[in-house]
C-alpha positions as CSV (number, residue, x, y, z in Angstrom):
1,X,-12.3,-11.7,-38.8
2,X,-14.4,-8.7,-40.4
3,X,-17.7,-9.8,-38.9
4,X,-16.6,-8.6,-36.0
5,X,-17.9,-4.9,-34.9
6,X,-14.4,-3.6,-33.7
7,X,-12.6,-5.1,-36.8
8,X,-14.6,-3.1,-39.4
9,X,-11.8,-0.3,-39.0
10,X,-9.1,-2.2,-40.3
11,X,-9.9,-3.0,-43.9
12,X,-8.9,0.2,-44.9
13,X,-5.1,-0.4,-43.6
14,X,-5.5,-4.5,-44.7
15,X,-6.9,-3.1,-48.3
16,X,-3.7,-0.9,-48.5
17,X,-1.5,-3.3,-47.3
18,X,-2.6,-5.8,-50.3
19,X,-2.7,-3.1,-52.7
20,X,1.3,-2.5,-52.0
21,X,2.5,-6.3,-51.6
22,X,1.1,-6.4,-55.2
23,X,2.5,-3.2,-56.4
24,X,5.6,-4.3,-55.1
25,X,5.2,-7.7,-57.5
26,X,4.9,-5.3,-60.6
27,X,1.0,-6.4,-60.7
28,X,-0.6,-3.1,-60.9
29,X,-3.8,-4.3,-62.8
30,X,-5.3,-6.8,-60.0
31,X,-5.5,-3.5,-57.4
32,X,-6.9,-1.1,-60.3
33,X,-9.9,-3.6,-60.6
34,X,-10.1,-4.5,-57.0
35,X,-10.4,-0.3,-56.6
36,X,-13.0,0.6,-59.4
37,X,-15.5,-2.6,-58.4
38,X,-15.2,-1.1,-54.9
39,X,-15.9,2.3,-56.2
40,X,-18.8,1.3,-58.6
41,X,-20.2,-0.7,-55.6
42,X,-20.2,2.6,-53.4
43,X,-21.5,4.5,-55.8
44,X,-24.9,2.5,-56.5
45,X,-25.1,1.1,-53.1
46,X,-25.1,5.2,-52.3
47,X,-27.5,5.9,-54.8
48,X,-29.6,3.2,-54.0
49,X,-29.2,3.6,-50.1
50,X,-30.2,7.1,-50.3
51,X,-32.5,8.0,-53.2
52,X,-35.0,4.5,-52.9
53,X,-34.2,3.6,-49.3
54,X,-34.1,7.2,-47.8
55,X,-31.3,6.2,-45.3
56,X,-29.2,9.1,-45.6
57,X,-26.1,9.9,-44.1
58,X,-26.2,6.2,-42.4
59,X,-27.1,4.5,-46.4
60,X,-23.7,6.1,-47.7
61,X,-22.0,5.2,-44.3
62,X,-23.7,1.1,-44.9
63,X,-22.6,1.5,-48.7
64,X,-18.9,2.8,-48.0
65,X,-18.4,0.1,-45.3
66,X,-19.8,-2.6,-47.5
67,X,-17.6,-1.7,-50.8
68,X,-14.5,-1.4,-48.8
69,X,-15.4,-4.9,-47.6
70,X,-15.8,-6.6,-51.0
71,X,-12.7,-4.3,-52.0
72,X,-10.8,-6.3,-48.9
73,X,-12.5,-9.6,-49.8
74,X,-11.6,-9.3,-53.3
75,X,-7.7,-8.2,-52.8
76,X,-7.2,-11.7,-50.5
77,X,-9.1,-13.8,-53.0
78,X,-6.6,-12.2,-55.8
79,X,-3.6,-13.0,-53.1
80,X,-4.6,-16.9,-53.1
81,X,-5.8,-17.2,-57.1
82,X,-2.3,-15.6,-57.5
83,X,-0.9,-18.1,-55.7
84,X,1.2,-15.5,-53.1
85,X,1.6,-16.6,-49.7
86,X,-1.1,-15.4,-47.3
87,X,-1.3,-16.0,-43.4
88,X,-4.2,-19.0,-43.0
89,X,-4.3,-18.6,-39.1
90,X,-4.6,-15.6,-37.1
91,X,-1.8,-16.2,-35.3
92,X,-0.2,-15.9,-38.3
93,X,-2.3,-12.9,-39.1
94,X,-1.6,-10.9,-36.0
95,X,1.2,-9.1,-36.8
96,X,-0.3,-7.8,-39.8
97,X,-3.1,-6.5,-37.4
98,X,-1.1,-5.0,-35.3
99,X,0.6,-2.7,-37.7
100,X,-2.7,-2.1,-39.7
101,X,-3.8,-1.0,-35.8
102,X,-0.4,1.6,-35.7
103,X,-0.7,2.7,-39.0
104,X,-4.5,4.0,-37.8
105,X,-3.3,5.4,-35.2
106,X,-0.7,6.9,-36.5
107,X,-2.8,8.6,-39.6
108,X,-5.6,9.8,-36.6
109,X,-3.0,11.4,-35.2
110,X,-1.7,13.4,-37.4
């Protein structure tokens, strides 16, 4: 599902969506992690993209698309080792999508 080139844009909504359904369970702790290991991540990958690999503007672009991945990755893994209910088809998924997609839209607009 995130391989995909034109699915990169949604883990921000996805990663916000996981980060309220556990709020909402009074489990604060799981998305504080979940946050500072993404941050951490951006930060070296940044430091490392653009100080030894000289990439730039694209090696902080490559490092903030690849923590917010393992921020998304993460969140879902601590939805099944929780043991809360999570789509396993994307059938089942789609509707999620879809208002991850509006949400996007919604927040370019404005």
């Amino acid at each position: 599902m995130f391989g995909h080139r034109s699915n990169v844009h949604l883990t921000p909504g996805i990663t916000c969506s996981l980060q309220a359904g556990l709020l909402a369970q009074q489990d604060s702790f799981a998305p504080f992690i979940w946050v500072a290991v993404q941050s951490v991540l951006n930060v070296v990958g940044d430091l490392v993209l653009i100080m030894y690999f000289k990439q730039g503007l694209a090696g902080a672009a490559w490092a903030t698309v690849v923590s917010q991945l393992v921020g998304t990755i993460g969140l879902v893994w601590m939805y099944r080792f929780r043991g809360q209910v999570m789509p396993h088809s994307r059938l089942e998924l789609a509707p999620a999508i879809h208002s991850a997609e509006l949400v996007l839209v919604v927040e370019a607009c404005v």
